[in-house]
C-alpha positions in Angstrom: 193.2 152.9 75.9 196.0 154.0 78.3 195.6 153.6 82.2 195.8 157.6 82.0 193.5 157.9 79.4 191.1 155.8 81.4 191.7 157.8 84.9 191.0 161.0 83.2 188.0 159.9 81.8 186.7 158.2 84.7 188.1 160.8 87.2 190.1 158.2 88.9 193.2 159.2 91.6 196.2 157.9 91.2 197.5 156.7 94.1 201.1 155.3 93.1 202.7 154.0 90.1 202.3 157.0 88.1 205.2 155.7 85.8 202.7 153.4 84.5 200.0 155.5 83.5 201.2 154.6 79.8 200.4 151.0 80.1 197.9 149.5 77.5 194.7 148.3 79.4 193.5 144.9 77.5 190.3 144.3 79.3 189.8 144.7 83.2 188.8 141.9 85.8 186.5 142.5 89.2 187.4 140.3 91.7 188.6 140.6 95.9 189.5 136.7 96.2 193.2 136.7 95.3 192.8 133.2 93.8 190.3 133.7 91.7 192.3 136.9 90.5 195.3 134.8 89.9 193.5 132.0 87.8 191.3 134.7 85.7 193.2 137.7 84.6 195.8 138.2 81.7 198.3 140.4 81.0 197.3 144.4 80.7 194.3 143.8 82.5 192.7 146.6 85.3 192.2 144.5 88.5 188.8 146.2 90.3 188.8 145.5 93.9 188.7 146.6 97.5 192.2 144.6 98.5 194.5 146.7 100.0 197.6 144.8 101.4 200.8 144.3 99.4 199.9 140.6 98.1 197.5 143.0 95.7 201.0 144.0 94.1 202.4 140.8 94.4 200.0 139.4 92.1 199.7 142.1 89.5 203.5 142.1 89.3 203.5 138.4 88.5 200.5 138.9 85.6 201.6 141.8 84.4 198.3 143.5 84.7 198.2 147.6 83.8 196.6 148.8 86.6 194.7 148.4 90.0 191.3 149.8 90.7 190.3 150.3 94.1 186.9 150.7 94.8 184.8 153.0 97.3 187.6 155.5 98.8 190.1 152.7 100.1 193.6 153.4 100.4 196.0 150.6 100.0 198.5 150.1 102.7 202.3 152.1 102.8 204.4 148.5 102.0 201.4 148.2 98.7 202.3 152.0 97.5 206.0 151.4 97.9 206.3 148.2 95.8 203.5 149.8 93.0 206.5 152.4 92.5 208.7 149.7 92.2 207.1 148.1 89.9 205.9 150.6 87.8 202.0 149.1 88.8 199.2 152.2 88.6 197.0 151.9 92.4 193.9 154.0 91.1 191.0 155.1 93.3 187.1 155.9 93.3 184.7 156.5 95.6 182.2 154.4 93.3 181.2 150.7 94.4 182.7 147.6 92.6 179.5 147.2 90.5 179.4 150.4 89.2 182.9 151.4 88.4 182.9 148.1 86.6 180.3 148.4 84.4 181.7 152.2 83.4 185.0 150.9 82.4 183.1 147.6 80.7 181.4 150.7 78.5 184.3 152.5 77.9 186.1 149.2 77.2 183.8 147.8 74.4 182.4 150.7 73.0 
């Protein structure tokens, strides 16, 4: 499943990067402690969290990931969007809580 594909389904905003809505999503990781993030997902992963700040982009830039979820209406900061278009990095938003957005996407994931 595409990043797009997954957005439309899940009505999800894009937010920035919309030159990688193409991207293969591989499996999707829920975390807000950037360590934990950095040690636990893989390449073409969806990061779920409610991180804002441009060390989000940072981090999915150096694991490759497909996309970044954020959760419950948050908008990431200006310096976050900017590098997301550099990069080519989807920022995707719901208004739906960590827990729930990640157990819809675990569905759609493994069904």
């Amino acid at each position: 499943m595409t990043v797009a594909e997954l957005a439309t389904k899940l009505n999800l905003k894009v937010l920035s990067g919309s030159n990688g809505l193409d991207r293969e999503i591989s499996g999707a990781y829920t975390s807000d402690l950037l360590s934990d993030v950095m040690g636990g997902i893989n390449e073409g992963m969806l990061w779920i969290t409610l991180q804002t700040h441009v060390n989000v982009m940072a981090i999915a830039s150096l694991k490759e990931i497909a996309a970044v979820i954020l959760v419950k209406n948050l908008t990431p900061e200006a310096n976050t969007v900017e590098q997301s278009n550099n990069e080519g990095i989807p920022i995707l938003s719901t208004a739906e809580a960590t827990f729930d957005i990640s157990g819809k996407i675990y569905q759609l994931l493994n069904a």
